[in-house]
N, CA, C and O of each residue as an XYZ file, in Angstrom:
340
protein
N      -3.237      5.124     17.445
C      -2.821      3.812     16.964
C      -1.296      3.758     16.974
O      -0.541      4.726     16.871
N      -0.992      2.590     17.102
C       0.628      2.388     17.380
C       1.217      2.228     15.959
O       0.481      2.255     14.973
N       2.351      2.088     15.882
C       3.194      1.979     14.493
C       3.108      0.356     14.149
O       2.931     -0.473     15.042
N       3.240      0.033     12.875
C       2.896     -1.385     12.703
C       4.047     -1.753     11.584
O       4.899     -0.864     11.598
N       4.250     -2.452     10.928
C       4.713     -3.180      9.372
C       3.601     -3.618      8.963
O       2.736     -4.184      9.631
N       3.594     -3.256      7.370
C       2.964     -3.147      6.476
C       3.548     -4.255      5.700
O       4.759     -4.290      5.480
N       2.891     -4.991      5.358
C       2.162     -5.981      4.601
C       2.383     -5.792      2.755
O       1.540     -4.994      2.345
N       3.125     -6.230      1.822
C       2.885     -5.912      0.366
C       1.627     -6.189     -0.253
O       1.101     -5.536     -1.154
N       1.114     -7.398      0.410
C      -0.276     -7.726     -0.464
C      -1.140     -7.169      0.134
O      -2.208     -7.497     -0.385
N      -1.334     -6.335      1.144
C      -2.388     -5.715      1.822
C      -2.170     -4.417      0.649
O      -2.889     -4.001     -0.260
N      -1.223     -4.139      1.005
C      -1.425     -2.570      0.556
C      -1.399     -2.314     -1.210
O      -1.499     -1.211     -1.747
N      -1.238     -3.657     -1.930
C      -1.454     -3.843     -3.021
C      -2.794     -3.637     -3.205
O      -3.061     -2.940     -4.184
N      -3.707     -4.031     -2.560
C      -4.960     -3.618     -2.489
C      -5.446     -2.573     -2.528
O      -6.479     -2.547     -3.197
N      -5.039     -1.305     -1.922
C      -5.104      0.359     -2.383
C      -5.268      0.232     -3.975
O      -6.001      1.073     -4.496
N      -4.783     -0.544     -4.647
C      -4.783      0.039     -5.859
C      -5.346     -1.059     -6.617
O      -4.787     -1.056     -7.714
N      -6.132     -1.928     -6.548
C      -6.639     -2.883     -6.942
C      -8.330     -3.249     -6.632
O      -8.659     -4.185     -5.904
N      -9.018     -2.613     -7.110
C     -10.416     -2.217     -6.710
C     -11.452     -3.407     -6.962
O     -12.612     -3.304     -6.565
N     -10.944     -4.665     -7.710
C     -11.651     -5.727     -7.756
C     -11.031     -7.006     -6.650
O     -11.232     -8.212     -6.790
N     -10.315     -6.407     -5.653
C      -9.818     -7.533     -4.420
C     -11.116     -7.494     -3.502
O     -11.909     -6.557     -3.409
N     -11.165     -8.904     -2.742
C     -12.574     -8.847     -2.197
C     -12.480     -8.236     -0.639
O     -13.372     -8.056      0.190
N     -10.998     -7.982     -0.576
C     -11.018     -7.747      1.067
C     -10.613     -6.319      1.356
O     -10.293     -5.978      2.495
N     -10.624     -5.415      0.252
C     -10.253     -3.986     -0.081
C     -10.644     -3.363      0.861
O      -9.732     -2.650      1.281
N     -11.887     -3.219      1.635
C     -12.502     -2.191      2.685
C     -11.380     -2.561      3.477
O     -10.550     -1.652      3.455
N     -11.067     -3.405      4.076
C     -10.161     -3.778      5.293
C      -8.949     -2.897      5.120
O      -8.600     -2.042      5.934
N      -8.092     -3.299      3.529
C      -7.066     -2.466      3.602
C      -7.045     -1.192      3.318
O      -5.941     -0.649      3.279
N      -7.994     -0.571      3.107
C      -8.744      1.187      2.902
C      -8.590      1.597      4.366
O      -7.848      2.542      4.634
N      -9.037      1.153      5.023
C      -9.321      1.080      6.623
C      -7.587      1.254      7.172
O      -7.284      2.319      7.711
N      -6.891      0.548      7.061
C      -5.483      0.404      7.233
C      -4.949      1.583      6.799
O      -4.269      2.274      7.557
N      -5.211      1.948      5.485
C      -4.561      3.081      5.007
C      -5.350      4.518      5.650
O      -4.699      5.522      5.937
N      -5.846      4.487      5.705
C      -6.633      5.642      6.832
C      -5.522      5.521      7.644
O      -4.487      6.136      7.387
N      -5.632      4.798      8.590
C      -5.143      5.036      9.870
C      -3.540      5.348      9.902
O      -2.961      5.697     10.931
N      -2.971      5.194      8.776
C      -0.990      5.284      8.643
C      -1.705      6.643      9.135
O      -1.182      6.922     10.214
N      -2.810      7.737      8.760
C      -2.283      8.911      9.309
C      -2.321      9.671     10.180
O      -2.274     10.901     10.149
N      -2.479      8.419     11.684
C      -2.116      8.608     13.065
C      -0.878      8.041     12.999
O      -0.123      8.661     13.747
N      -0.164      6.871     12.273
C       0.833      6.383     12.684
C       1.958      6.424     11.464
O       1.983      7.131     10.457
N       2.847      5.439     11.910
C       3.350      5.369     10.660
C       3.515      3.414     10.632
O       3.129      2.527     11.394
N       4.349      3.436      9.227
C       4.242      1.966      8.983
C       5.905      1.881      8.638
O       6.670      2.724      8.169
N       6.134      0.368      9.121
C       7.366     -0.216      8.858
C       6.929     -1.448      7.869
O       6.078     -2.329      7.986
N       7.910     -1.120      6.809
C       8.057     -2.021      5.718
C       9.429     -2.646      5.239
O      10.330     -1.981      4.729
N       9.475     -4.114      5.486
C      10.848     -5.220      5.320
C      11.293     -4.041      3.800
O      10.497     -3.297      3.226
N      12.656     -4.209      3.509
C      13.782     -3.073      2.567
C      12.916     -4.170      1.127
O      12.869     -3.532      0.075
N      12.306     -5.599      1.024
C      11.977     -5.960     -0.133
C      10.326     -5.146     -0.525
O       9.706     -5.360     -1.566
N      10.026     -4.529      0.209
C       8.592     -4.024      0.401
C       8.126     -3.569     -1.118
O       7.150     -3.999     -1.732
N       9.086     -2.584     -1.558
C       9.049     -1.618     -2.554
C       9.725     -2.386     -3.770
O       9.617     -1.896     -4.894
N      10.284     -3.346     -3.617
C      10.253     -4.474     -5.074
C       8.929     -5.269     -4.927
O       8.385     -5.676     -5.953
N       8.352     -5.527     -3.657
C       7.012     -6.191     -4.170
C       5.705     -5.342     -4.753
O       4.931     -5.621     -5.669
N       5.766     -4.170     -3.841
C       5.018     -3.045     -4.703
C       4.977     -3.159     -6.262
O       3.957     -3.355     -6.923
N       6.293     -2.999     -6.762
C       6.274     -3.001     -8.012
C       6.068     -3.903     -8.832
O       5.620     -3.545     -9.922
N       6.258     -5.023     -8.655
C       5.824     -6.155     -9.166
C       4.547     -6.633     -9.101
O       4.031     -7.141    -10.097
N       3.966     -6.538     -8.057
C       2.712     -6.781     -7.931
C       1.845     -5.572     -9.010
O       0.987     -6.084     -9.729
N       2.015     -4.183     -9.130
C       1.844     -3.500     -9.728
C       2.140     -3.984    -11.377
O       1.251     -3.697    -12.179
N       2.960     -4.469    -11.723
C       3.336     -4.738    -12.807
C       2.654     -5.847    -13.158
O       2.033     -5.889    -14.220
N       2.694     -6.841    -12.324
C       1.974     -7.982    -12.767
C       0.086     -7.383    -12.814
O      -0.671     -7.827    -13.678
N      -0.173     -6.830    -12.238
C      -1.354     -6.476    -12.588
C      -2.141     -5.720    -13.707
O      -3.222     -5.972    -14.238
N      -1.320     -4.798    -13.873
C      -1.265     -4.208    -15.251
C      -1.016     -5.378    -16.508
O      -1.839     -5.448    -17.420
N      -0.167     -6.017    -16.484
C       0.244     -7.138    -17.636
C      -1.306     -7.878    -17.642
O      -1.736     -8.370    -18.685
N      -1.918     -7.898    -16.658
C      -3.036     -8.959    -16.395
C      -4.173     -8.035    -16.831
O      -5.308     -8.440    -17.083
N      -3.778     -6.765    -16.899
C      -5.327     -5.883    -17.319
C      -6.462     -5.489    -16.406
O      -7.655     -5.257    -16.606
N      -5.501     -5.490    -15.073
C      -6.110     -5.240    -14.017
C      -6.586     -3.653    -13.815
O      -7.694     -3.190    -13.543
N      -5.172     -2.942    -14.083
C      -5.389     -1.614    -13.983
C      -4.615     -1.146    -15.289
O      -4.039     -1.935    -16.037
N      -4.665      0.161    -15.469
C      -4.089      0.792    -16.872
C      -2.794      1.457    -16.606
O      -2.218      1.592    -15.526
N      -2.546      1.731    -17.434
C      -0.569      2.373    -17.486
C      -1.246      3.882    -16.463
O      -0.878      4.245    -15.346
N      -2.207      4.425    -17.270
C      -2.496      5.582    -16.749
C      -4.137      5.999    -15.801
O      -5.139      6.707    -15.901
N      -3.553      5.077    -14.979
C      -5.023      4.971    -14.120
C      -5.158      6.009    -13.174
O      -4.205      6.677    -12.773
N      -6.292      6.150    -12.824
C      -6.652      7.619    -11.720
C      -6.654      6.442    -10.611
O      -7.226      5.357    -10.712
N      -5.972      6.859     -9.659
C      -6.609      6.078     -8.051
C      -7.075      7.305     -7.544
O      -6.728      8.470     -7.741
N      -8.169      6.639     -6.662
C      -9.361      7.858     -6.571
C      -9.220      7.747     -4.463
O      -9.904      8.450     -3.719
N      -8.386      6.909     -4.074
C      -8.666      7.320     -2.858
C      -7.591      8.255     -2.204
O      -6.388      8.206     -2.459
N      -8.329      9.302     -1.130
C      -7.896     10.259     -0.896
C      -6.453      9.940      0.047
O      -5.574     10.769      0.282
N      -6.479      8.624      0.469
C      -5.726      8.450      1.755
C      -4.251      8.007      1.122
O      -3.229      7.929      1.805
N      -4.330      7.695     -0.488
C      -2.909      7.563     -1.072
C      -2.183      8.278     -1.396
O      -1.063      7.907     -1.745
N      -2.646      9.906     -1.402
C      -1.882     11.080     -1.402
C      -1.490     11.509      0.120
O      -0.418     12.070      0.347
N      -2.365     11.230      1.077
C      -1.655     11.411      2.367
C      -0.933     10.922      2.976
O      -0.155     11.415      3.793
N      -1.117      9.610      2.596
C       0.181      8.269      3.195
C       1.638      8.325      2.483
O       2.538      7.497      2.623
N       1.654      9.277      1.835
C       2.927      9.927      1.155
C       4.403      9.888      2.287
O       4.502     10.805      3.103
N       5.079      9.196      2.263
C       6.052      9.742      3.162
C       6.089      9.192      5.114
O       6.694      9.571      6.118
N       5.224      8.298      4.836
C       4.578      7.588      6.426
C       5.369      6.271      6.523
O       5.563      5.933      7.691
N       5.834      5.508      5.662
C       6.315      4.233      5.455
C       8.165      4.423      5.776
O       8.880      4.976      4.941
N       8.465      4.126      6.484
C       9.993      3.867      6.651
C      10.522      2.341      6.636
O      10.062      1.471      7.375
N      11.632      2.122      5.621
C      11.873      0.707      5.346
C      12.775      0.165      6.553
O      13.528      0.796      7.295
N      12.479     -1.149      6.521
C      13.472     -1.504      7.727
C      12.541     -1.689      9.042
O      11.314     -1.702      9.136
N      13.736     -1.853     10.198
C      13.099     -1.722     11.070
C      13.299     -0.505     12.165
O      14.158      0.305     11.817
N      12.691     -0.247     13.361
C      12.900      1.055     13.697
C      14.363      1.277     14.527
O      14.561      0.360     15.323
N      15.128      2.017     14.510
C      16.293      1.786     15.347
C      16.269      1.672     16.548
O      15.314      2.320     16.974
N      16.917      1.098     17.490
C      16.885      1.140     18.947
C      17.737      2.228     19.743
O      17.705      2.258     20.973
């Protein structure tokens, strides 16, 4: 698979287990670990916010287990920006 940009509300979904389109982005996250992913430099303020706002909403807990295996491997796959020429 080729290298792509990554999406904030997709991958908000990794961690949000009551979204209805979750298999899709499970599927996505698998695959960063043939490739890697490019994410716009605001990527990682929407992460967090979206994270935050979800928690405030009682979505997930301060101290939640995420149980899929592919969020410890996608560790380090995401480079912000775009790729240099």
């Amino acid at each position: 698979m080729s290298d792509f940009v990554l999406d904030a509300s997709l991958a908000l979904q990794w961690f949000l287990e009551d979204e209805t389109d979750r298999q899709y982005s499970l599927q996505v996250l698998n695959s960063i670990a043939e490739s890697r992913a490019f994410v716009p430099q605001l990527w990682f303020y929407e992460i967090g916010n979206g994270l935050l706002m979800a928690y405030r909403r009682k979505r997930i807990t301060l101290y939640c287990n995420f149980k899929e295996p592919g969020l410890s491997q996608a560790r380090g796959r995401f480079a912000a920006g775009y790729p240099a020429a």
